[in-house]
N, C-alpha and C positions, 0 to 999 in steps of 0.2 A: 397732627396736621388737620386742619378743616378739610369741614368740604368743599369749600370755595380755591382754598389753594390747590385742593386735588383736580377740580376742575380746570385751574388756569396750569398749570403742570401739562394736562392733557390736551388744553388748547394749544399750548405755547410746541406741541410735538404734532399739530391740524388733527385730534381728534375731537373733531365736534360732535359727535354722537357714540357716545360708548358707556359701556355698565362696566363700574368697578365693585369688586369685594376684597375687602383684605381679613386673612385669619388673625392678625393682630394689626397694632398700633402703627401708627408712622410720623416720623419726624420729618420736619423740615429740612432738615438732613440726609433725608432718605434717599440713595443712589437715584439715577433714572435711567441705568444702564438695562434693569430689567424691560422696562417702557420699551425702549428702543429696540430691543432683539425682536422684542414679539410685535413688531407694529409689523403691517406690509400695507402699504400701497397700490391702488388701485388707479386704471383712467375712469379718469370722469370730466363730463361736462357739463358748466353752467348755464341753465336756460331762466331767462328775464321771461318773465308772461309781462301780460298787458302792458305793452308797449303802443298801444294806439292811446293810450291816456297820455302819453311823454312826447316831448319836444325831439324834433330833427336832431337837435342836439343832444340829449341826453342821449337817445337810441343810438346815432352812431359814437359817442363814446363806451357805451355797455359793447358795440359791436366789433372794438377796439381791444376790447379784455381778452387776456388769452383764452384759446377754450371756452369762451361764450358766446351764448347767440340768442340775439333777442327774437323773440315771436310775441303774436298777439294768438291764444287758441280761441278768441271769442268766436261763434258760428251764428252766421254766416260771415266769410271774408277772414277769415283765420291768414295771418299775415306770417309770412319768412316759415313755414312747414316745410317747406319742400329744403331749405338750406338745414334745418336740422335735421331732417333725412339722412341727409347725405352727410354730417358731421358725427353723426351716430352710426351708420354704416361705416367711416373712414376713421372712427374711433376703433370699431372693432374688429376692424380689419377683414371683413369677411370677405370668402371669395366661392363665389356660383360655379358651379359644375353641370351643364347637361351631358346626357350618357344621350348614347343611339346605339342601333342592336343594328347588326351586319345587315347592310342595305337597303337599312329603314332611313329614317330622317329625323334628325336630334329631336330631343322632349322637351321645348323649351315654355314647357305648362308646368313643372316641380321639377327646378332644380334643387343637385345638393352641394347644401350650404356648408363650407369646410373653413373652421379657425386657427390660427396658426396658434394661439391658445387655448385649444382644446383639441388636441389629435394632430393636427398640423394638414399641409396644405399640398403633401404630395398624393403621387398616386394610392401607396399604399393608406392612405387615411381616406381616398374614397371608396376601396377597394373592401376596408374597415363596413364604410356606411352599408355597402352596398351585400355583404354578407361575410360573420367574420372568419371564413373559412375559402374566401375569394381571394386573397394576396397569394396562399400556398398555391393554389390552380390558376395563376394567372401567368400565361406566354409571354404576351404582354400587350400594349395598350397604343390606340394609337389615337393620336390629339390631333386637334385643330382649334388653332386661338393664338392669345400672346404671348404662351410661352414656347410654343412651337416655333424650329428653326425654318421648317417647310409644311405642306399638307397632304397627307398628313404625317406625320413624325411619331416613329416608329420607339415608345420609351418604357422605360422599368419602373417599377416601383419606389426608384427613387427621384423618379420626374419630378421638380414644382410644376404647380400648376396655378395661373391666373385666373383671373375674375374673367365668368363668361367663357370661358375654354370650352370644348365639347371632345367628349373621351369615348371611346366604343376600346371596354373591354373585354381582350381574347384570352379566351379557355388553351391549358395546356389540352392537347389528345391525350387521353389515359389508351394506352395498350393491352388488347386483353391477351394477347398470347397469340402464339404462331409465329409464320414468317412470308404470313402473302400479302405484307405491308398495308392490309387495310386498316390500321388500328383500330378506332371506336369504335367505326364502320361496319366492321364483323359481326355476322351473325352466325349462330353459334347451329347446326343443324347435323342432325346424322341423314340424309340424305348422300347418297355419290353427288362428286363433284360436276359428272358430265350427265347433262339433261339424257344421253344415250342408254347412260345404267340405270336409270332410272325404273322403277314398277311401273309397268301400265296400267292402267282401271280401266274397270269393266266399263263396258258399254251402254252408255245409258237405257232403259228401255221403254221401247215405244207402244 
């Protein structure tokens, strides 16, 4: 087989950019069952530049294509930025998370960015970001946003969560032992319990 049929082979399955090697020969005859098993597919979106050179017309035809979007990136007056923004963001689906810490006021300077393609988009995948030994100590969490049924909404680690939510995660209390129900709280002292048994000290002197 050429190298040209090898190419139209690879186009004719949309690989337009790829490295072949074969350790022998191939015919034209050659299965293309392999091709297929190992291809995967990806999103992707086609972006038109210079579109300030093109007619109303051309531009809203390109703007018509699935998954395209024309822009002009020339500087100054970069045209249609802001719609690929947003078509690259809603390509990949991502969705912002701010935290707040008990009776602070959410952090909406760095939020965390959570993919339902890489880790996923519940609580436990912020829980992940945010230290990976935070799902095991987490009580649980309580949201405010659009996936919450009220505010705030009291959920587990198997919460979704949307774009823009705000989360303040709660620590389980770890217990250190006894039974005078302070758990953490406790501090650990050989001291008597009543300030009455207590040693007196000496008197300062003057």
């Amino acid at each position: 087989m050429s190298s040209k049929g090898i190419g139209g082979r690879f186009f004719f399955f949309s690989f337009f950019s790829s490295s072949f090697l074969s350790a022998s020969s191939l015919s034209d005859a050659h299965p293309t069952t392999p091709t297929i098993s190992l291809s995967s597919y990806i999103k992707c979106i086609y972006v038109y530049n210079k579109i300030d050179v093109c007619s109303i017309e051309e531009v809203d035809a390109l703007a018509r294509l699935p998954r395209s979007i024309p822009v002009s990136a020339r500087e100054p007056g970069a045209l249609n930025m802001d719609r690929l923004l947003e078509a690259v963001w809603d390509a990949m689906a991502l969705v912002r998370v701010y935290t707040k810490k008990a009776g602070g006021r959410p952090d909406f300077s760095e939020p965390v960015v959570l993919s339902a393609d890489r880790g996923g988009t519940k609580v436990r995948a912020l829980c992940d970001h945010v230290h990976r030994a935070m799902a095991g100590d987490l009580a649980h969490a309580l949201v405010w946003g659009a996936s919450a049924k009220h505010y705030p909404q009291r959920a587990g680690l198997a919460h979704g969560l949307a774009d823009e939510d705000v989360v303040q995660l709660v620590k389980s209390k770890v217990a250190t032992g006894g039974d005078d129900g302070r758990g953490r709280f406790k501090t650990a002292s050989s001291k008597p319990a009543r300030i009455g048994d207590r040693e007196k000290k000496a008197a300062l002197r003057t």
